[in-house]
N, C-alpha and C positions, 0 to 999 in steps of 0.2 A: 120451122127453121130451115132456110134454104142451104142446100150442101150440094159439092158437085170433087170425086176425086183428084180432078187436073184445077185444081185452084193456085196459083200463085202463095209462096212460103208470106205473102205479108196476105194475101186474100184468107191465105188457111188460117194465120195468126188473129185477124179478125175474127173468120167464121169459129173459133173454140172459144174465143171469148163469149162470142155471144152465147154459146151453147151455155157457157158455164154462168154466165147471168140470168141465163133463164131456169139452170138448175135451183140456183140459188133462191131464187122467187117464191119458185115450188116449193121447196125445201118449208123456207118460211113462213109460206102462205097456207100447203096443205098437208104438211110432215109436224115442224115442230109443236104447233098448238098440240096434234093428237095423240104423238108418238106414245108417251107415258102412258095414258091409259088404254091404248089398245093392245102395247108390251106387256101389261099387268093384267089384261084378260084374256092372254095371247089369244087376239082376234085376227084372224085374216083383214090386212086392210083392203077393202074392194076397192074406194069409194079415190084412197091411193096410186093402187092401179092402174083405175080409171085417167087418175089424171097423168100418170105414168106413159100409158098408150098416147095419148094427147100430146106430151112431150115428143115423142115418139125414140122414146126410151130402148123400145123392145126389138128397134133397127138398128141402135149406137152403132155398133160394127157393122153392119151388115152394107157391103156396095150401095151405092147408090143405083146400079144398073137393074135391080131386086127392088128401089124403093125405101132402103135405107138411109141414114145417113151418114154412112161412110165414116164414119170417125175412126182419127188412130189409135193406138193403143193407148200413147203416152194421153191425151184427150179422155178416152174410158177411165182411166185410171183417176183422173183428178175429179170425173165424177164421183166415182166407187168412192173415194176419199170424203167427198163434201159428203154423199146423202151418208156414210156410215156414221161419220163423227154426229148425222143427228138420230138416224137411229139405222143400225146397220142388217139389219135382217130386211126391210127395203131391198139392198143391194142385192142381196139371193136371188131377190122373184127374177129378178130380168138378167143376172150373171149365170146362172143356170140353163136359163134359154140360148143366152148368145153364146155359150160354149158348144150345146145343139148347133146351131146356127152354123157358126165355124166350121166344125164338122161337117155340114152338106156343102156350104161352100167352097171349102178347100177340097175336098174328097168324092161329092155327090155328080150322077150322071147331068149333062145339060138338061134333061125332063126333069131331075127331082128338083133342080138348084129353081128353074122356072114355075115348077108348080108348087114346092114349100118355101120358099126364102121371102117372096113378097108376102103371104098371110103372116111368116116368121113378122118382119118388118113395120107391119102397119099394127100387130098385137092382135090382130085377129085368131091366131090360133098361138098362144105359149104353152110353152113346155120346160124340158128342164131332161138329163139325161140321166139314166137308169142304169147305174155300174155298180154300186155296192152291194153284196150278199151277206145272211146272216154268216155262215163263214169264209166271206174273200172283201175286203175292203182295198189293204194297201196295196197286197197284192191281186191285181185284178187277172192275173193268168190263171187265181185259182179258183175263178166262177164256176157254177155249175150246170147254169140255167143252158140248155140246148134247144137250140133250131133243128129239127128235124123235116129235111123235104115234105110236104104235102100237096099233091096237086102241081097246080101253077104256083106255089107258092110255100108257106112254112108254118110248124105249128111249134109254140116256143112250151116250152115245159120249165117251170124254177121258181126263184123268189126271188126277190128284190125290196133291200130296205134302207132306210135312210137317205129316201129321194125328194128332193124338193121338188117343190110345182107339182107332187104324185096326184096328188084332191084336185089343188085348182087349175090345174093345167088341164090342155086340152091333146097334148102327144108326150110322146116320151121317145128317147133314142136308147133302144133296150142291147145293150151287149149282151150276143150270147155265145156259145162252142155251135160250129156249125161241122165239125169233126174234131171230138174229143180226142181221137187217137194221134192229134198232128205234134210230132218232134220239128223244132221247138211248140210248145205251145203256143204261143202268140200266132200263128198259122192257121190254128184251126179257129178263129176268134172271126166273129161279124157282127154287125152294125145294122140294125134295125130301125125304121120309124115307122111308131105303131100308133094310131088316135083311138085316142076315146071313143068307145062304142057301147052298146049293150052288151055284147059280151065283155068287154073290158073295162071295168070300171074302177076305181080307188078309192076307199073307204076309211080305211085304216090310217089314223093320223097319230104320228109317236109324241109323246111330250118329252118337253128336253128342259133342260138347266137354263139355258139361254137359249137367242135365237128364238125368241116366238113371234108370233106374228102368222109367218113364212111358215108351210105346211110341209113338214119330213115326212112320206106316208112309207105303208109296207103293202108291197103285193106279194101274190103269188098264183101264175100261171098253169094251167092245166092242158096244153094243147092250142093253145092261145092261134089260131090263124092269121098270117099277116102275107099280105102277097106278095111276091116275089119281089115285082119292081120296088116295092120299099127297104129294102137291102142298099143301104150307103154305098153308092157307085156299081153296083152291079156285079160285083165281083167280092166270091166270100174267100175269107181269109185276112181282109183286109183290117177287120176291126178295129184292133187293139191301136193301132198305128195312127189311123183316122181319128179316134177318142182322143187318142194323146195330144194331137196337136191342138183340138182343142184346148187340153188340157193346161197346156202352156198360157193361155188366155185368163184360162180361173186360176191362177195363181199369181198372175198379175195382180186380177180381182183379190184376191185373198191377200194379197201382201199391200195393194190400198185401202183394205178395208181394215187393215193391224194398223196402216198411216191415223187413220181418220180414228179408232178408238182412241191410239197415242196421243193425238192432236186435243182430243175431248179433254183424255183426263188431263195434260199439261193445262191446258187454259184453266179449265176449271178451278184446277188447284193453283195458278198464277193469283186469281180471282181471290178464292177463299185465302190464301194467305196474306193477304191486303188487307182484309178485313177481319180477320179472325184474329183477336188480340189474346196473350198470356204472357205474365210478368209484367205488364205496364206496356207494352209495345205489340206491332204487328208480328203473326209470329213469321213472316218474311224474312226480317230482322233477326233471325235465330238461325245460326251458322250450319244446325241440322236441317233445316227446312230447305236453306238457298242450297245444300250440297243436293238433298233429293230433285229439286226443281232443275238445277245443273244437270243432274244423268238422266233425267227424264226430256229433257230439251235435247240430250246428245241422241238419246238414242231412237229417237222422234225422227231429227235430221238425217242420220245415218239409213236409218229405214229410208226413207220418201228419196234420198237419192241412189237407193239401192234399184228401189220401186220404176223410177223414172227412168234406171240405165236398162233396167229386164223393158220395160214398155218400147225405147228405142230399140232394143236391138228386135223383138218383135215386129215393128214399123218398118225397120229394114230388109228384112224378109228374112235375116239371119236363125240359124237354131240358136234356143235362149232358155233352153231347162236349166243349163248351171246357172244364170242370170235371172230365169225366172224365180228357182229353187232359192239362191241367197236372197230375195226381194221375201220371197213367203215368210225364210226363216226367220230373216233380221226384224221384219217388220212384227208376225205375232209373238215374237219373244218382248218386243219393245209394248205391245200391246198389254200383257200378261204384265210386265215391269212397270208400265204408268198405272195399271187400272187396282194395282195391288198398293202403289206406293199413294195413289189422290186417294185411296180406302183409309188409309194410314194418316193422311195429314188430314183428310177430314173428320175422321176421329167415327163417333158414334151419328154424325149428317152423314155421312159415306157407307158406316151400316145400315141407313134406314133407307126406308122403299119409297119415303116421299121424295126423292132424289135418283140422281139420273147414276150418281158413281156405282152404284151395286148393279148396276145394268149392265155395263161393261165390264165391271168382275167376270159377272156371267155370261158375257159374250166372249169375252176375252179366249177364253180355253179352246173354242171353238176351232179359232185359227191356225192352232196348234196341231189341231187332228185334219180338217177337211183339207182335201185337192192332194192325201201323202202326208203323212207325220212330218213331221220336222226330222225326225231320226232318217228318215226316208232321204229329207232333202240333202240332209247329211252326203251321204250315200253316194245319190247323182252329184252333190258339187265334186265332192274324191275324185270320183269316177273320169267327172267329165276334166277336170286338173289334169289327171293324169292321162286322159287321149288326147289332149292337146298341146302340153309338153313334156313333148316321152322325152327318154334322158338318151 
């Protein structure tokens, strides 16, 4: 797919379409035949992947000057949306990465941006970034895991769980304390990228409720060596800041990927209420059914245009945590609310596993916790309300 950042607003309009017809293809061609049964033996899809790289999926964001394809946010986002509504843990393997990604690009010295962002790019090496501890997730100022100087470089000591791409990836971007003692703490915080080697390998793969597929693994470091130059920009203290603006990235991801569940169950149950008949008629036709299908279509729209204003203000270069944060919220609330209510109107088809609605049940909750609770997003929208009109 040819992309170039200085395209004309009607060249760019073309060039997403086509991306988004070729998504669509794949989708079709080598997602939905499989999805079901590799979701039901939560198998890593390789074969996926593969054709993922080929796409060249694992550039989406990533400049073109690296080998990417540049895409903008609001563009990612409507992919995140198609491949989730057909099976959303897909969207992990390469959202994971390109939050990494972000990160060295926005933050990384000219040497790191030159020597990881094209292998980032072409999928030759993915990864996926290493920030949750068995006790620090939402809050990540309360990690543990420390860099401590060694040499020309650092030895990391800690855990880290509930990381995607931990197995199958090939790096990881390891938050750790590089001086514990620093007031605020966010000071003493740094940004590592560490690969796969004989000493450091992932093993450990956690089962979850939903979400399979995609591999959440657990490590834990013991002196871990990593050199110097792989310190995010070169400069420690920087961590926490550099992750975040990632961050803002995965939760666009996050809040189209609550689009695309929403999107699932509305059709779905559009679908079955057509044909599902009780008392002589469609049960369509039954004033309970059209009210469900009504708040589910509201709150469907509501999300994706929440989604589409955090991706723009993203694109603009603006900060967009409150924008990102209400895109998360509205969106996996609306997720959690379709995938509960197509459960409900499909009745005992909606409980059973030869069907795709108990997928997204169990997907559904996911989006509620990952990238910041929702309690969290809370939080920052207040927050950020209130620094922008002070009284």
């Amino acid at each position: 797919m040819q992309t170039a950042e200085d395209l004309t607003p009607q060249e760019r309009e073309e060039q997403d379409r086509m991306v988004l017809d070729s998504v669509d293809r794949f989708l079709e061609r080598d997602v939905v035949p499989y999805a079901h049964d590799l979701e039901a033996g939560d198998v890593y899809p390789q074969e996926i992947v593969d054709k993922m790289v080929e796409l060249g999926l694992f550039g989406a964001t990533i400049s073109t000057r690296y080998g990417g394809l540049g895409l903008s946010a609001t563009t990612y986002a409507k992919i995140v949306e198609r491949v989730s509504e057909v099976w959303m843990s897909v969207s992990g393997i390469f959202n994971s990465h390109l939050i990494m990604a972000a990160a060295v690009e926005r933050s990384g010295t000219p040497e790191q941006k030159q020597h990881w962002l094209p292998r980032f790019a072409t999928g030759e090496l993915r990864g996926g970034v290493a920030l949750t501890e068995p006790d620090a997730g939402t809050d990540l100022q309360g990690i543990r895991t420390r860099a401590d100087r060694s040499g020309n470089g650092y030895a990391l000591t800690g855990a880290k769980s509930w990381i995607s791409n931990a197995v199958e990836g090939g790096v990881l971007a390891i938050l750790a304390k590089t001086d514990p003692e620093a007031m605020p703490r966010h000071r003493g915080m740094s940004l590592f990228l560490v690969e796969k080697s004989p000493e450091f390998q992932v093993e450990k793969r956690l089962e979850k409720l939903g979400y399979k597929g995609i591999d959440s693994g657990e490590f834990v470091m013991d002196g871990l060596f990593v050199p110097g130059e792989n310190l995010v920009g070169g400069v420690e203290g920087r961590g926490l800041q550099q992750i975040l603006s990632g961050l803002e990235l995965g939760r666009i991801n996050v809040a189209a990927r609550g689009v695309g569940i929403a999107r699932a169950c509305l059709m779905k149950s559009v679908a079955y209420s057509q044909v599902r008949r009780t008392f002589g008629k469609p049960i369509c036709e039954h004033q309970a059914i059209q009210i469900k299908l009504a708040d589910m279509a509201t709150q469907l729209e509501s999300a994706r245009l929440l989604t589409e204003q955090a991706a723009h203000a993203y694109d603009r270069g603006e900060r967009c945590d409150m924008e990102a944060g209400m895109a998360k919220l509205a969106a996996s609330e609306a997720a959690l609310h379709n995938s509960l209510e197509a459960m409900r109107l499909h009745g005992a088809y909606g409980y059973s596993k030869e069907f795709d609605i108990e997928r997204y049940y169990r997907d559904a909750p996911l989006l509620a916790i990952g990238e910041g609770t929702n309690e969290l997003q809370r939080l920052i929208i207040a927050r950020q309300l209130i620094a922008r009109y002070p009284a």
